[in-house]
C-alpha positions as CSV (number, residue, x, y, z in Angstrom):
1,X,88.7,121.1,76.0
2,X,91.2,121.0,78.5
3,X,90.9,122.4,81.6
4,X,92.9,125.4,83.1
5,X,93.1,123.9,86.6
6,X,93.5,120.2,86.5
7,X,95.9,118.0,84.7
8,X,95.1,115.7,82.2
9,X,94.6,112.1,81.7
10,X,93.7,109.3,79.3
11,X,92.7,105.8,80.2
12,X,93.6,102.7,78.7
13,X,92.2,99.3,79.4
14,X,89.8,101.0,81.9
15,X,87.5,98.5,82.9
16,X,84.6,99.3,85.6
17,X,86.9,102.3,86.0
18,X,88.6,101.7,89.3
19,X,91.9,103.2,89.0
20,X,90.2,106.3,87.1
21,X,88.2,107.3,90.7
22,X,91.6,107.3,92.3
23,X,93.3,109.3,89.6
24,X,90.2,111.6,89.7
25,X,90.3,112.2,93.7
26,X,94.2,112.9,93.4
27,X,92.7,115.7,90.6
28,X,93.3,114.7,87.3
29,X,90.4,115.2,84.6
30,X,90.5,112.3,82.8
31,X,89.6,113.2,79.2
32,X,89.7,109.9,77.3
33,X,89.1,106.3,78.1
34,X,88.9,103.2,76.6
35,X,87.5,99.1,77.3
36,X,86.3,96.8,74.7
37,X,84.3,95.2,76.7
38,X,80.9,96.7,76.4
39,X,79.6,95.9,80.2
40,X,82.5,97.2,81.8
41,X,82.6,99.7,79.4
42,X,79.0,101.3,80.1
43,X,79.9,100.6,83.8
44,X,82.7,103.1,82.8
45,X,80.6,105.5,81.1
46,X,77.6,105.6,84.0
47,X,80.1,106.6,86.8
48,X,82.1,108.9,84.1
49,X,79.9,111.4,82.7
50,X,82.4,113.7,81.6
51,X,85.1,111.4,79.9
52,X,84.8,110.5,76.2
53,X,84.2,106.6,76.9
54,X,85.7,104.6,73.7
55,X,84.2,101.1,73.7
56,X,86.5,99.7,71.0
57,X,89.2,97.5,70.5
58,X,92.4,99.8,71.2
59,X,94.1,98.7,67.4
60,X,91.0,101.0,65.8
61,X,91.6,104.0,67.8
62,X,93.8,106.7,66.0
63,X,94.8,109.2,69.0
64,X,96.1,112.1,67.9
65,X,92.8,112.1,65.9
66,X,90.7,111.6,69.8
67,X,93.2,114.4,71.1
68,X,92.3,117.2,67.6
69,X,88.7,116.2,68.3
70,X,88.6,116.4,72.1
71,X,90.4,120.1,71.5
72,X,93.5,118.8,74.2
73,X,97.3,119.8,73.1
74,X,99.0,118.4,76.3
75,X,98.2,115.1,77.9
76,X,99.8,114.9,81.6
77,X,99.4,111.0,81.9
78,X,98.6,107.8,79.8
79,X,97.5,105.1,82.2
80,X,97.1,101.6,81.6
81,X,97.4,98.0,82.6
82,X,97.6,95.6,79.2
83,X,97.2,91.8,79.8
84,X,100.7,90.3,79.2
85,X,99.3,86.7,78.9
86,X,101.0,84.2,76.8
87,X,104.1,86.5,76.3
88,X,107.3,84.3,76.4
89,X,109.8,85.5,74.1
90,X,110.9,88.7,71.4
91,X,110.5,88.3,68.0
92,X,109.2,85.0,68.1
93,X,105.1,83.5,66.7
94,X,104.0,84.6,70.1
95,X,104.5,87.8,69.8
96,X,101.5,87.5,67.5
97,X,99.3,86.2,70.5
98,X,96.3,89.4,70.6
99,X,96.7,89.5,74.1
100,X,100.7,90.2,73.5
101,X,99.4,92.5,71.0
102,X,97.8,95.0,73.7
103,X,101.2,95.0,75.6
104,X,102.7,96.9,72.0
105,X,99.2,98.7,71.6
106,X,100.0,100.5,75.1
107,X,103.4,101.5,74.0
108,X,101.9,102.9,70.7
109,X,99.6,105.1,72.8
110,X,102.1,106.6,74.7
111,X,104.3,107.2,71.8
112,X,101.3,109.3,70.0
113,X,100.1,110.8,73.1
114,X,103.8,111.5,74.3
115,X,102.3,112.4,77.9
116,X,104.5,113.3,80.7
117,X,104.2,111.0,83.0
118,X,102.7,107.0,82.5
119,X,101.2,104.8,84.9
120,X,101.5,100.8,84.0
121,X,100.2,98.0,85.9
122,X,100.0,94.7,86.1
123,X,100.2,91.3,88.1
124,X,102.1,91.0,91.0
125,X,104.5,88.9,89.3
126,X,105.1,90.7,86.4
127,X,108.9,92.3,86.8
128,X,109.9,88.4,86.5
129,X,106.9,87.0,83.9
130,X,108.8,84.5,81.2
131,X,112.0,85.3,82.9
132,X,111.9,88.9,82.8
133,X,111.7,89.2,79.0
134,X,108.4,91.5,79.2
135,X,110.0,93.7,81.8
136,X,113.1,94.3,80.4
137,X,111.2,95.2,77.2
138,X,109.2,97.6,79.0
139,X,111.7,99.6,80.7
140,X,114.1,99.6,77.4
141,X,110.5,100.5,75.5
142,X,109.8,103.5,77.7
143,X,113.6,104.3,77.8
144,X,113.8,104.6,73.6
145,X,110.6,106.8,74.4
146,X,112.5,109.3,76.4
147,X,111.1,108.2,79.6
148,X,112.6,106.9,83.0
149,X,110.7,105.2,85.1
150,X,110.6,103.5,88.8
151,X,108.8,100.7,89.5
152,X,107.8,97.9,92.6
153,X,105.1,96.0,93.7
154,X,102.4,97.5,96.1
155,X,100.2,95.9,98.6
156,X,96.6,97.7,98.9
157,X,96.6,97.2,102.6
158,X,99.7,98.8,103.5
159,X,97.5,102.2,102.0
160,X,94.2,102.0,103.8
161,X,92.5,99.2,102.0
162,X,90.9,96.4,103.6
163,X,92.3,93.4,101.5
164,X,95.3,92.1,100.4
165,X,96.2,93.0,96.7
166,X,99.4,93.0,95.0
167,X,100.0,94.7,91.7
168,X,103.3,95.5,89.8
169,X,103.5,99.4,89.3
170,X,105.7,101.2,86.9
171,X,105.6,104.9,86.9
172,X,107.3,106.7,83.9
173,X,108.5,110.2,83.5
174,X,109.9,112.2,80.9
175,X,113.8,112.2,81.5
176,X,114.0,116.1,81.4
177,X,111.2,115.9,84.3
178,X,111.5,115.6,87.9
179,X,111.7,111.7,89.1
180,X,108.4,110.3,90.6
181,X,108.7,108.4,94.1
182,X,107.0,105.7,95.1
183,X,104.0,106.0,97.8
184,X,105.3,104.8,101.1
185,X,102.9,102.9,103.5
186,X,100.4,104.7,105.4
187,X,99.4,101.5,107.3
188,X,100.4,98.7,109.3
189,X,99.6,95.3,111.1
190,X,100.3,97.0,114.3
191,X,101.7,100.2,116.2
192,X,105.0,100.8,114.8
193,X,108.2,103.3,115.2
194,X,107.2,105.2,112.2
195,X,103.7,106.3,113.5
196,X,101.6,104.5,111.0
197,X,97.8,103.8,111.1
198,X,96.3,100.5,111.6
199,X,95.4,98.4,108.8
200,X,92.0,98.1,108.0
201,X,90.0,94.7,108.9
202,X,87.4,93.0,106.6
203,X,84.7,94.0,109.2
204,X,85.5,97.7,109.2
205,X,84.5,97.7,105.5
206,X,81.2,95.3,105.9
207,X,79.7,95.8,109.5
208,X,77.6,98.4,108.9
209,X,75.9,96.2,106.0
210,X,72.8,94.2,106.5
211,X,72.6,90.4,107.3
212,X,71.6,88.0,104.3
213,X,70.0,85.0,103.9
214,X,70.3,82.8,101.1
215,X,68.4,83.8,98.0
216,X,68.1,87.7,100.0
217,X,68.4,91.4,98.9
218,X,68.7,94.2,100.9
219,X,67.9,97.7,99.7
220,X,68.3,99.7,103.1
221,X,71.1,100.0,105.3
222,X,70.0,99.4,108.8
223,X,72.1,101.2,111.1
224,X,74.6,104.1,110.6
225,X,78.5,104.0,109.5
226,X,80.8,102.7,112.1
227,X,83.9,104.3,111.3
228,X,85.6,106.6,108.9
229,X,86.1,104.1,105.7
230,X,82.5,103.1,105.7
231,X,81.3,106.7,105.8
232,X,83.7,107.7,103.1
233,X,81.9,104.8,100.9
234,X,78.8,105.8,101.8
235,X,79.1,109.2,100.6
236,X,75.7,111.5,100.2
237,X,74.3,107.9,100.2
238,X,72.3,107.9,103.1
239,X,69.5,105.7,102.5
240,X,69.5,103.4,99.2
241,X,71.7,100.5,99.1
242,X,72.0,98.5,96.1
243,X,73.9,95.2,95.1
244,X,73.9,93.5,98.6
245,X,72.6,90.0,97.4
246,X,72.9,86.4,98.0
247,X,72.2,83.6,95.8
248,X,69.7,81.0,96.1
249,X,71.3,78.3,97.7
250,X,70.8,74.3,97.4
251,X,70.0,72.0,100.6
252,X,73.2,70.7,99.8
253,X,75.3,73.9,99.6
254,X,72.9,75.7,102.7
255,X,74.3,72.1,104.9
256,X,78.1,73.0,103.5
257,X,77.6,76.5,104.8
258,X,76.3,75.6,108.0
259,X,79.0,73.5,109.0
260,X,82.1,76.0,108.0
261,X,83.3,77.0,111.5
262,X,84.7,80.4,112.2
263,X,88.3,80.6,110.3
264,X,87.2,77.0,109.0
265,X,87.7,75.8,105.1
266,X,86.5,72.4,103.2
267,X,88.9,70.2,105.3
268,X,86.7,70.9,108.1
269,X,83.8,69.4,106.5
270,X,82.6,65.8,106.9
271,X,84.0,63.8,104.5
272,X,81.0,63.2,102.4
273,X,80.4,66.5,102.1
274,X,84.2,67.9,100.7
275,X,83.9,67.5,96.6
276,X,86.3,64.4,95.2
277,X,89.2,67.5,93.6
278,X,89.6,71.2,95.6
279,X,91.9,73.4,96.7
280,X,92.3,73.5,100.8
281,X,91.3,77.2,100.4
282,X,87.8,76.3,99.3
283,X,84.7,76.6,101.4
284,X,86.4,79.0,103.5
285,X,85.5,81.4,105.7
286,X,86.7,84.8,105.8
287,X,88.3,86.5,108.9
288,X,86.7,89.3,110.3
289,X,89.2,91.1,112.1
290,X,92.0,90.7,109.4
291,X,92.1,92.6,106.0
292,X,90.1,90.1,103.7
293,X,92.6,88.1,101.3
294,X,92.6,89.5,97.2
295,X,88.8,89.2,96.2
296,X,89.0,87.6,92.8
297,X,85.7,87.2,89.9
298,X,84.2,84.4,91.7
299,X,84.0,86.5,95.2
300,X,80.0,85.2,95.1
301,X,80.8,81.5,94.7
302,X,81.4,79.5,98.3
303,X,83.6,76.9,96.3
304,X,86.2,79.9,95.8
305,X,88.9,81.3,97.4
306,X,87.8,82.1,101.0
307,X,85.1,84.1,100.3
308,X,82.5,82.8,102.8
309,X,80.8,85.6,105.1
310,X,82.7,85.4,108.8
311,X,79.5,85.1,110.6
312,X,76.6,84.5,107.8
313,X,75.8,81.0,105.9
314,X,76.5,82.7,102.2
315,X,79.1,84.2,100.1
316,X,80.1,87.6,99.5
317,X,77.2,90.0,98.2
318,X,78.5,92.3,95.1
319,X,78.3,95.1,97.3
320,X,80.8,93.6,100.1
321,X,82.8,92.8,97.3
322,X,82.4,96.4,96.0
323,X,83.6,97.9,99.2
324,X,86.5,95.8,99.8
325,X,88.0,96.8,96.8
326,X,86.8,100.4,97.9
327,X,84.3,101.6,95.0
328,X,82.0,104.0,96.4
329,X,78.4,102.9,97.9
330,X,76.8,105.0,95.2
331,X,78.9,103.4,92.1
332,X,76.5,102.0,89.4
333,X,77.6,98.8,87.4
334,X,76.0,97.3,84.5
335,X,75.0,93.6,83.5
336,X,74.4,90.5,85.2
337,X,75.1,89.8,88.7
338,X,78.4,87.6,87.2
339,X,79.5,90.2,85.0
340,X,79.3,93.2,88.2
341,X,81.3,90.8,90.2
342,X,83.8,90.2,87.4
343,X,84.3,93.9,86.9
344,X,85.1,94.1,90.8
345,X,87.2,91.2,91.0
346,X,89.0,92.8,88.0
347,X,89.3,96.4,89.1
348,X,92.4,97.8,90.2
349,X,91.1,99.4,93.4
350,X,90.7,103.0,93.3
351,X,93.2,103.4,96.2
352,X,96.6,102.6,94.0
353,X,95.6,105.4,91.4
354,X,95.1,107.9,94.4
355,X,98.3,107.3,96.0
356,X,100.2,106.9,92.4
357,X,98.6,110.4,91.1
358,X,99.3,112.4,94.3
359,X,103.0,111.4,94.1
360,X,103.5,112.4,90.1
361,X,101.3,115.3,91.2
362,X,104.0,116.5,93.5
363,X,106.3,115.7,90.7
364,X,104.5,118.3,88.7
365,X,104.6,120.9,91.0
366,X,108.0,120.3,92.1
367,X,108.6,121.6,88.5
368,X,106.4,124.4,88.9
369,X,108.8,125.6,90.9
370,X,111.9,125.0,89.3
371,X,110.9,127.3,86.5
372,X,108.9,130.0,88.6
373,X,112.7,130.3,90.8
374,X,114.5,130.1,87.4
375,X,112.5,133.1,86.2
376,X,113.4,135.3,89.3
377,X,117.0,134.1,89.4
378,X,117.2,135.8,85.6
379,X,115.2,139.0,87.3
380,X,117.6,139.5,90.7
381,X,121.3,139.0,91.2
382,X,122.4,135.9,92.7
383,X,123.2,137.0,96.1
384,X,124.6,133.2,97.0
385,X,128.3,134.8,95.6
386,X,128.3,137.8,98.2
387,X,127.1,135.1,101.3
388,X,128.2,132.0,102.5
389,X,124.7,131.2,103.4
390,X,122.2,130.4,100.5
391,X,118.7,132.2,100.7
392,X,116.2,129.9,102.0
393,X,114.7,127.6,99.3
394,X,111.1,128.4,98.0
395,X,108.2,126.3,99.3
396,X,106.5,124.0,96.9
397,X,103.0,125.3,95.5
398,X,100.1,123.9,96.4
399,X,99.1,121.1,94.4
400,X,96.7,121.4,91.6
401,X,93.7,120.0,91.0
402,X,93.5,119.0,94.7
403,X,91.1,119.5,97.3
């Protein structure tokens, strides 16, 4: 049943559930979700308790039936992020692809839904994937669905995270609504004119964690939270620490390791050791006082993207990976060590939904008011024809759902 205080959202293509714990801390309840994967999915589902988790391909679910059962009337926002993989043109056999398929099966769920506001996201380079063509049949999509929308690509960085992660965000509104801005940055590289905080470094987001060797497990955190974004992971989480791991490294790999200096990547290493094909980015550390570069599924594996520990002879541990995209401490997920670090590498970091949300939040209540003045105006004369000077304007309510 819907609430009275908070407004209301359903989740598509959810995974671990990343971009639902930002839209939750802006203050939406989100009432419905849905993954067909089943690990992500009970990932979902143990962090969720109170959302109706669908595990199911999206094509089987009927939502106006999910809204009738869940006892909701009005849905505030549909968000979602569809794989567009594969997609090159309208109307031709690829349209048939499955993974095309989800792209239409998003755009179905918002036209049965009809929520106010959608949230779609998507790969950095989406406004331009296959010259443009699923773009342009987004925004004329939402347009036949009575929405207009904004879009641009964010950065995570420039809004308090500690890596580097571009995605493509559209934000859609219903045309009779009030637009939705974009967030603007609340962090930079360095002291600027416009007063902005510092962006965060990989180490303010790992220091506080416990060193690893190979093949090593910590379940304690050794010394207390150095600064505000490691206490804010940490929580009520004062003493159990799960998921900081290493893998059981071979004398080969252990030598590799060893000889990766500070900043360093496989071009640094002897020749007999660098493998016969790579990438110059392989075997690379990472640098501690820089946000760390996008995490991807193979954050664990030292022959991927820079993902080496500054300082330590391993790779990332699923937790380090966990806080870098800026899940909570206390954040279950399910399945094999692989699978937890795909759903990480995968999530949309909880940050963009937080940022997102609190801007079509103030969208929201920026309507609040319209009608609440509208009502009085029809209660009072309109005093602006006896004064040159206008009354002064009412203030924006307070936002709901909101701390």
């Amino acid at each position: 049943m819907k609430s009275n205080s908070k407004p209301i959202a359903i989740e598509l293509f959810s995974g671990a559930g990343g971009l639902s714990i930002g839209l939750e801390e802006a203050g939406f309840e989100i009432v419905l979700a849905n993954e067909i994967d089943k690990y992500f999915a009970k990932s979902f589902e143990l962090n969720h308790l109170n959302t109706k988790l669908i595990c199911d391909d999206i094509h089987n679910i009927d939502f106006q039936n999910e809204l009738q059962t869940l006892g909701v009337t009005q849905v505030d926002l549909v968000s979602g992020g569809p794989p567009c993989q594969g997609f090159s043109t309208l109307g031709s056999k690829n349209k048939q692809d499955p993974r095309n398929s989800l792209f239409y099966e998003y755009l179905r769920a918002v036209n049965e839904i009809k929520p106010s506001y959608i949230i779609f996201e998507n790969v950095s380079g989406f406004k331009t994937m296959y010259g443009g063509t699923v773009y342009r049949t987004l925004v004329d999509e939402l347009d036949n669905l009575g929405y207009d929308i904004a879009a641009s690509v964010l950065e995570s960085s420039n809004f308090g995270l500690p890596q580097i992660r571009k995605r493509t965000i559209v934000v859609g509104w219903k045309k009779h609504l009030k637009k939705v801005h974009l967030p603007e940055p609340t962090h930079c590289n360095r002291n600027s004119l416009f007063n902005l905080a510092q962006k965060l470094t990989l180490m303010d987001a790992i220091s506080d964690l416990p060193e690893l060797g190979a093949n090593d497990n910590k379940e304690a955190y050794k010394t207390n939270p150095k600064n505000e974004y490691q206490l804010q992971l940490r929580g009520n989480n004062t003493e159990k620490l799960t998921e900081h791991n290493s893998a059981n490294y071979g004398e080969k790999m252990r030598e590799i390791l060893s000889l990766i200096p500070a900043g360093g990547t496989v071009n640094d290493l002897p020749e007999r050791l660098r493998p016969k094909g790579y990438f110059s980015n392989t075997y690379a550390r990472l640098l501690p006082n820089q946000p760390a570069p996008t995490i991807t599924r193979n954050f664990g594996t030292p022959s991927s993207s820079r993902c080496v520990h500054p300082f330590q002879n391993r790779a990332l541990s699923t937790r380090e990976g966990a806080r870098l995209q800026g899940f909570p401490d206390d954040y279950v997920f399910y399945g094999s060590k692989c699978s937890k670090n795909l759903q990480i590498g995968n999530a949309v970091p909880p940050i963009f939904g937080a940022v997102i949300a609190k801007e079509i939040i103030k969208s929201m209540n920026s309507e609040v008011t319209i009608r609440d003045s509208a009502k009085r105006h029809k209660m009072v004369p309109d005093f602006r024809t006896f004064f040159s000077k206008p009354p002064p304007e009412q203030g924006l309510l307070k936002n709901r759902g909101t701390t």
